[in-house]
C-alpha positions in Angstrom: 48.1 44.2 70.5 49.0 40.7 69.8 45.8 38.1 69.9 47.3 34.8 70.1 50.1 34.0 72.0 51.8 30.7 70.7 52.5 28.0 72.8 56.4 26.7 73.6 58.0 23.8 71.3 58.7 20.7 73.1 62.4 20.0 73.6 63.3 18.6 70.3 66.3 18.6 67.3 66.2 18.3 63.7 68.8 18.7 60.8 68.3 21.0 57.8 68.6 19.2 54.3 67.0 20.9 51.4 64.6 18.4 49.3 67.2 19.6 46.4 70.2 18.4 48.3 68.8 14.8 48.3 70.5 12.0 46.4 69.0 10.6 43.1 69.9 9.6 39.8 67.5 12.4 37.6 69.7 15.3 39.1 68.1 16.7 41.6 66.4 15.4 45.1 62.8 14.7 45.0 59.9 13.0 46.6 61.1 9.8 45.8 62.8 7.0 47.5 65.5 8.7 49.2 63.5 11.3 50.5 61.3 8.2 52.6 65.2 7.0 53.2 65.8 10.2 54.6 62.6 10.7 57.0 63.9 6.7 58.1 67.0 7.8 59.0 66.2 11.2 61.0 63.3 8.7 62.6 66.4 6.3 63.4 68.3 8.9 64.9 65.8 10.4 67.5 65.1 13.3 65.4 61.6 15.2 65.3 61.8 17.6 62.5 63.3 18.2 59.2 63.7 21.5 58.0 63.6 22.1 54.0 64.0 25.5 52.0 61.4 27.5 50.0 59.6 24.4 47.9 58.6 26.9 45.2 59.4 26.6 41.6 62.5 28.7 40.7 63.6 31.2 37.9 67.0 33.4 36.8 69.8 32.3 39.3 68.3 29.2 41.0 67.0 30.6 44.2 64.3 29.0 46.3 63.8 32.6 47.6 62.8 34.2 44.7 60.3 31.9 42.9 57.7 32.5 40.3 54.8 31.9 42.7 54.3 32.1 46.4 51.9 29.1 46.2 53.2 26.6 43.6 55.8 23.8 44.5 59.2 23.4 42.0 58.3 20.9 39.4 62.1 19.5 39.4 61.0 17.8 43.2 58.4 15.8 41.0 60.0 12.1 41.0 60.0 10.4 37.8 60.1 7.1 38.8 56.7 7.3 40.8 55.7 8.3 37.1 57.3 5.4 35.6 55.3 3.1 38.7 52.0 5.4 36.8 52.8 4.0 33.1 53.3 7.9 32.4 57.1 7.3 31.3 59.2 4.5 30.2 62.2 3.8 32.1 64.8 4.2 29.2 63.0 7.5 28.6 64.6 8.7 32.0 67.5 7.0 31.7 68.3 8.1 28.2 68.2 11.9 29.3 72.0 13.7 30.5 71.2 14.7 34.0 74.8 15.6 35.2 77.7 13.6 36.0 78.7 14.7 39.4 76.6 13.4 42.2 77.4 16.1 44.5 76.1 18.8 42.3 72.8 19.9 40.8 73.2 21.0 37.3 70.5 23.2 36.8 71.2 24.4 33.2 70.2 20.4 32.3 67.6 20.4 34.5 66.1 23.3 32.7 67.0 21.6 28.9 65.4 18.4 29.4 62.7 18.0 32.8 59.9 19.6 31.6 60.6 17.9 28.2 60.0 14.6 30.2 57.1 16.1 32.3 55.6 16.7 29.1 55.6 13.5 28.1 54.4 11.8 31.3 51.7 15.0 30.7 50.9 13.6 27.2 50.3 10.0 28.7 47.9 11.1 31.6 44.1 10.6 31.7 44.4 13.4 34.5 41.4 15.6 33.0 39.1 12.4 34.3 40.6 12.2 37.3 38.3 12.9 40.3 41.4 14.0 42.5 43.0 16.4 39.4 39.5 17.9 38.9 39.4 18.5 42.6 42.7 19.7 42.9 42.1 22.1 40.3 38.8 23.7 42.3 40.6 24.2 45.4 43.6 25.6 44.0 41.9 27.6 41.7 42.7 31.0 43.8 46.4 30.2 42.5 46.4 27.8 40.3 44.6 29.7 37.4 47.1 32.4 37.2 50.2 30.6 38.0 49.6 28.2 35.0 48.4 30.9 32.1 51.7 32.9 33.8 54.0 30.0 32.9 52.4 29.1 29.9 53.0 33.1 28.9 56.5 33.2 29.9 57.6 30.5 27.7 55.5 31.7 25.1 57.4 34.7 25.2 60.8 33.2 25.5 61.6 33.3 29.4 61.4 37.1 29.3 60.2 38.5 32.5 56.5 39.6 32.3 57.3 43.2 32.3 58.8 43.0 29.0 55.8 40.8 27.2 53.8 43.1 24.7 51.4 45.6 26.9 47.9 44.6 26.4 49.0 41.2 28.5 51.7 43.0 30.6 48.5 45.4 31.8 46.3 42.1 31.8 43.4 43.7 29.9 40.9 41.6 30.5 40.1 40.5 27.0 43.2 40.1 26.0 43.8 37.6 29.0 40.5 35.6 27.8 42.1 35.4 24.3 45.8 34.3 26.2 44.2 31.5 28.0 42.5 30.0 24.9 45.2 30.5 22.7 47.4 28.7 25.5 44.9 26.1 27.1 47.5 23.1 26.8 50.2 25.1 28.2 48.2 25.8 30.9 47.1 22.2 31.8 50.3 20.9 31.8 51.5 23.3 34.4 48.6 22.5 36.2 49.1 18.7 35.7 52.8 19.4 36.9 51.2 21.2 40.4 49.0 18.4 40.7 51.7 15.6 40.5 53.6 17.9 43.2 51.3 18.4 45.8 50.3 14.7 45.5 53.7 13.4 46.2 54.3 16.1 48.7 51.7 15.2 50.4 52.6 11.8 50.6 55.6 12.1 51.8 54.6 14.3 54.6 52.2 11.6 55.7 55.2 9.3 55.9 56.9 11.6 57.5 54.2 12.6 60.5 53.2 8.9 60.8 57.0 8.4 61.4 56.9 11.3 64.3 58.4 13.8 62.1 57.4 17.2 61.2 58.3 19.3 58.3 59.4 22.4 59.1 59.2 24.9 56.1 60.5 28.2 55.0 58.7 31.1 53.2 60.7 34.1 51.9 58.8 37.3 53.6 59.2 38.9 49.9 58.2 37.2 46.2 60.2 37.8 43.5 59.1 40.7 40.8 59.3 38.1 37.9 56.4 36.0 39.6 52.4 35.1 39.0 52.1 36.9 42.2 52.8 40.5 41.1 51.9 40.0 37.6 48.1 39.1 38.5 48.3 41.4 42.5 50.2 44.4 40.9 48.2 46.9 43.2 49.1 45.1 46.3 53.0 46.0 45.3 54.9 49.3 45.3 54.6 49.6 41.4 54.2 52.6 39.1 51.8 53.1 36.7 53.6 51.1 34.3 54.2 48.4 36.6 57.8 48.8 37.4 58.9 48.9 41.4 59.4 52.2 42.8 61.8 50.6 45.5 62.8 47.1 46.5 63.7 45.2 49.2 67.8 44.5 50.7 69.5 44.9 53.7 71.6 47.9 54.7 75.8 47.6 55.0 77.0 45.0 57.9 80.0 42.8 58.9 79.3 40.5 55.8 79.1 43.7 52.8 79.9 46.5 52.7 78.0 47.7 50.4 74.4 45.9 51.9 72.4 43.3 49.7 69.9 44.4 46.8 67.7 41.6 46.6 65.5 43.3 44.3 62.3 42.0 45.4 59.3 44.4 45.1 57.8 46.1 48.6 54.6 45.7 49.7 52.0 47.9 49.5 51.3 47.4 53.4 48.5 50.0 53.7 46.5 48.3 50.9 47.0 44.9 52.4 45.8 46.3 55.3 42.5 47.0 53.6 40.8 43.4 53.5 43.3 42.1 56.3 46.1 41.1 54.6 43.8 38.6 52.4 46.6 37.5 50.3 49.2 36.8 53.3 46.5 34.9 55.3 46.3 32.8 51.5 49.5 32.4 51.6 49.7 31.3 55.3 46.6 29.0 54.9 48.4 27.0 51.7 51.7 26.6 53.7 49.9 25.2 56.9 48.9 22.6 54.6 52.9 22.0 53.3 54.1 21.6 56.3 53.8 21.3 60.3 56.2 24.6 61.3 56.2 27.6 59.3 60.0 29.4 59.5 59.2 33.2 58.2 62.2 33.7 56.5 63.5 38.0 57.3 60.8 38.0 59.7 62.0 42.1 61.3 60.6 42.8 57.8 57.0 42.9 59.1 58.1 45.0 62.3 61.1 47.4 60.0 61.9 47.0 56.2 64.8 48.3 54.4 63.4 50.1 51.4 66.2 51.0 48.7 65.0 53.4 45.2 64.8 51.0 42.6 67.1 52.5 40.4 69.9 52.2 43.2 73.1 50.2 42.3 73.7 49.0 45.7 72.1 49.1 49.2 73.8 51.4 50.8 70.8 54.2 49.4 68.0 52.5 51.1 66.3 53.6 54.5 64.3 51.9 57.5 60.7 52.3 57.3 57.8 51.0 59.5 56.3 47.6 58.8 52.5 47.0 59.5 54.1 44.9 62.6 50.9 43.4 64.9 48.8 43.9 62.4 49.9 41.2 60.3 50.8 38.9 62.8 47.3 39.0 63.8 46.4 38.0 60.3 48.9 35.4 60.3 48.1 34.0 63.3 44.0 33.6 62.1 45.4 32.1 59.1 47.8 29.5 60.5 45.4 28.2 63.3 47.2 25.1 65.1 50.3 25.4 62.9 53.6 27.1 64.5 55.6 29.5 63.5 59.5 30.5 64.0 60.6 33.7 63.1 63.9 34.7 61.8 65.1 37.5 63.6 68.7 37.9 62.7 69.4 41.6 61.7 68.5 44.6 63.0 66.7 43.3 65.5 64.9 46.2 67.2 63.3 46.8 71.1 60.0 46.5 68.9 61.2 43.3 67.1 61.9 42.1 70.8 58.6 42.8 72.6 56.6 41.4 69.3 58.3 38.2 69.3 57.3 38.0 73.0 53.9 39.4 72.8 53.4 36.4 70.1 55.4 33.6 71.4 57.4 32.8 68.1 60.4 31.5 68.7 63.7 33.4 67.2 66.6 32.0 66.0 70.4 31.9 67.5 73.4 31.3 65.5 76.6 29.7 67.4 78.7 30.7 64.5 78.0 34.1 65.7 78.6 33.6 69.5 82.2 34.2 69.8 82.3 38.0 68.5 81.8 40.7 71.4 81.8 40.1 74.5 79.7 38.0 77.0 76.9 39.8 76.3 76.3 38.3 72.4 72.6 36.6 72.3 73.7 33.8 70.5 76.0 32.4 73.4 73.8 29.8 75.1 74.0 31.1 79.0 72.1 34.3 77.1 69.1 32.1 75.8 65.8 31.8 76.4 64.5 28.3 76.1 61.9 29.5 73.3 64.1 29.5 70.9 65.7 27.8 67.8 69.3 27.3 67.9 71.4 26.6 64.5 74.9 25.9 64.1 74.7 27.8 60.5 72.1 28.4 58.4 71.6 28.0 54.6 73.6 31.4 54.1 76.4 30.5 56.1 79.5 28.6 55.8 79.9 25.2 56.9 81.0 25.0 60.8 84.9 23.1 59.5 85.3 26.1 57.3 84.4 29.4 59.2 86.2 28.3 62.3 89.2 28.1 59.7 89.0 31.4 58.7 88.5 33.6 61.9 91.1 35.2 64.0 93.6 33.2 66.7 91.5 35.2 69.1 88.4 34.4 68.3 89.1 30.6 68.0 91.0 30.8 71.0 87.6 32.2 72.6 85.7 29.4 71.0 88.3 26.3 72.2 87.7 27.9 75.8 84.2 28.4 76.0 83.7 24.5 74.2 86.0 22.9 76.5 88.3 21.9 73.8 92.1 21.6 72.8 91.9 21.1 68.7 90.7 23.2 66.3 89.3 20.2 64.5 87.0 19.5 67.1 85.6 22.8 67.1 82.2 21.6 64.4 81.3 18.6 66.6 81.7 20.6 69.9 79.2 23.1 68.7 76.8 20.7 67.3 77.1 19.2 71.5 76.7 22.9 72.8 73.7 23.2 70.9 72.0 20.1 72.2 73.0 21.0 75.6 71.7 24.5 75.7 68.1 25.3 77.3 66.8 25.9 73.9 63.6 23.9 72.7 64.7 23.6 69.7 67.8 23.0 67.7 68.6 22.4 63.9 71.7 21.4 62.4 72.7 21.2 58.8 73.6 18.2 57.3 76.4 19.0 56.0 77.6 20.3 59.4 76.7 16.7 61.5 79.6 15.2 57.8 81.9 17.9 58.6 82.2 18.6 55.0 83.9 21.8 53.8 82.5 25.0 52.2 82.4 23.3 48.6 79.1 21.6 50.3 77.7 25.2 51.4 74.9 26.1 50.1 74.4 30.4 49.5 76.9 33.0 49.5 74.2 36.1 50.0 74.9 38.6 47.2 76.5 35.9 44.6 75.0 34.7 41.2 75.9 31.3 40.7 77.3 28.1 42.0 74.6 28.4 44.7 72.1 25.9 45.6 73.7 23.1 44.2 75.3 20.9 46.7 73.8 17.0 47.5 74.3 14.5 49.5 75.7 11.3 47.9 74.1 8.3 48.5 76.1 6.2 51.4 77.5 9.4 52.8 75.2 8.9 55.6 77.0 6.0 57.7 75.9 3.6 60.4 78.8 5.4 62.6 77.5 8.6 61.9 73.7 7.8 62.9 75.4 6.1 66.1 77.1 9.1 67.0 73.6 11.3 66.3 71.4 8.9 67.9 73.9 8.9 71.1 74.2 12.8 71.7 70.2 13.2 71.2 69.1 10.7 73.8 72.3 12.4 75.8 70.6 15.9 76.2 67.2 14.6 75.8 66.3 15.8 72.6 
């Protein structure tokens, strides 16, 4: 039995931008300028939340969803000028460093060559140890911070490689050995610390701006970590590991209208009987660290806690795995004493299952509806507005999806026939614009558009194709793409629908 039942959103919108997405000159978005630009404009517009992507440092093919720690924030978000305000860089410093020359994309390859290079130096030229905030920082984060920093220090020790593959005695973190690491690597260590400190301090910032400005960050954590991570490196007996540390079976999603042959995500299961132990201790960590990040918590594959889809680990696709009962109400429970004030949306696209159903109504999350979905079937699809419930969130896409002026180009006459009828409508064109209305018409609480979607760009500004390596998570937004006739037109159909 659910505990806590959550209370409704108010009726509200917000758009989806990823802090990476952000214009800047070093890049990549960050907490800098453009991000307060950004919280201006959505504030301009009527808008109440902003909804970003995992803020977690990233590894091997650029994902926010598979980070190297649950806990730390991406060092790339860490603006250099703010440093340069500090005296911690020089100005030509920056400027003298390659950082891409297209705008619109992220080129993380550069990222990788030089940021940490500059970070370094800004490291170099801080009096951090005396700082009364750093040292505090450090005691309060400690939990985390400890292992995230010697694991970072270690990986690049070791050349990248992932832990599993560093020499035994450390892979198997014998204690002594790890005493002897840490010495051997105590400035590797503070600097990753130093680089944690400068992000949760500019993080934090900007929420404050944000929340003074009436609006709330919405965040997204991945229900799984990633096996190449602080997190199963130092909590290996909380995963499904063997004795030599390796994953028995891993996480995915069965066969469906998108593959054929599933997705193998590869992140390591949970070992949700030993959680259960002490009460999900290291979710209700997690859950306590991101109630400070941000104001909503979006639980990214949330039927994972009610079903999960475990494949072998030596499987080559997905279509081995099986459906096996999560610890469901249990965790939620935990979740719930963790979070305290702060609310939660659950995404519940999937196989969502009758128990998936009377949990998310036992608990009052809100799930998610998709109106690039609504138009397959027949009257009785969930994501065609007469069908909602207000507590919900309603997107136009997500992160994983094309952009609305591309995926009503590539579906059936039938199907965009459907859509033109049911959107009131006589040009295809108009389709992306009349589902961005539909939304903010519907009875839904809540409803998030992308950014890209409210441009009407094309699918070179999407931002994953699921089951791809590369050329994901790169688009930005240019600076001046934003115009005065666009944040007319926004600010118009919220006050419209009284959003």
């Amino acid at each position: 039995m659910i505990k806590k039942v959550q209370e409704p959103f108010e009726r509200g919108a917000g758009i989806l931008l990823p802090v990476s997405s952000l214009p800047s000159d070093y890049g990549i978005g960050t907490f800098g300028k453009e991000a307060y630009r950004f919280v201006d404009f959505l504030r301009s517009v009527g808008q109440k939340y902003w909804q970003v992507l995992p803020l977690g440092p990233i590894s091997y093919g650029d994902s926010p969803y598979a980070g190297t720690s649950a806990f730390a924030g991406n060092p790339y978000y860490i603006d250099l000028e703010e440093l340069i305000i500090e005296g911690l860089l020089q100005l030509d410093q920056v400027k003298s460093v390659d950082w891409g020359n297209d705008p619109n994309t992220i080129d993380y390859s550069a990222l990788y060559r030089e940021r940490f290079n500059i970070l370094k130096i800004a490291f170099h030229n801080s009096q951090h140890n005396t700082e009364k905030d750093y040292i505090d920082f450090c005691k309060k984060n400690s939990f985390w911070l400890d292992d995230y920093a010697l694991f970072m220090a270690a990986k690049r020790q070791f050349n990248d490689k992932e832990w599993l593959r560093w020499p035994k005695e450390i892979m198997l973190r014998e204690p002594q050995t790890i005493k002897d690491l840490l010495k051997e690597l105590q400035e590797q260590v503070d600097f990753w610390k130093f680089c944690q400190y400068k992000f949760y301090s500019q993080w934090f910032k900007l929420k404050k701006y944000a929340n003074d400005n009436g609006i709330r960050i919405i965040g997204d954590i991945p229900i799984y970590v990633a096996f190449d991570s602080a997190d199963v490196w130092v909590n290996h007996d909380l995963f499904d590991l063997d004795e030599m540390r390796r994953p028995r079976h891993v996480a995915g999603v069965p066969p469906d209208m998108f593959s054929e042959t599933g997705q193998l995500w590869g992140n390591p299961i949970y070992d949700w009987g030993k959680m259960e132990k002490d009460n999900f201790k290291w979710w209700q960590a997690r859950i306590r660290n991101n109630a400070k990040l941000y104001d909503v918590i979006r639980i990214d594959h949330f039927i994972g806690i009610v079903n999960y889809y475990s494949i072998p680990a030596n499987s080559h696709t997905a279509k081995t795995g099986e459906w096996v009962m999560g610890p469901g109400e249990k965790l939620i429970n935990a979740i719930n004493e963790a979070a305290g004030d702060i609310k939660i949306i659950a995404e519940d696209l999937g196989n969502v299952t009758p128990k998936v159903r009377r949990i998310l109504k036992e608990s009052g999350y809100p799930g998610m509806r998709l109106l690039q979905m609504a138009f397959f079937g027949g009257s009785d699809n969930e994501n065609l507005p007469f069908n909602y419930d207000s507590n919900c969130v309603v997107y136009g896409g997500t992160h994983d999806n094309e952009t609305l002026k591309d995926f009503f180009k590539n579906q059936s006459r039938e199907l965009i026939k459907y859509a033109m009828d049911f959107l009131n409508i006589k040009r295809r064109r108009q389709i992306p614009w009349a589902i961005i209305a539909c939304a903010y018409q519907s009875v839904a609480d809540t409803v998030i558009i992308q950014m890209q979607d409210f441009l009407g760009l094309d699918n070179s500004a999407r931002i994953n194709t699921p089951s791809t390596i590369g050329g994901n998570w790169t688009w930005r937004l240019e600076k001046g793409q934003i115009t005065k006739k666009l944040e007319s037109k926004i600010r118009k159909i919220t006050k419209l629908y009284g959003r």
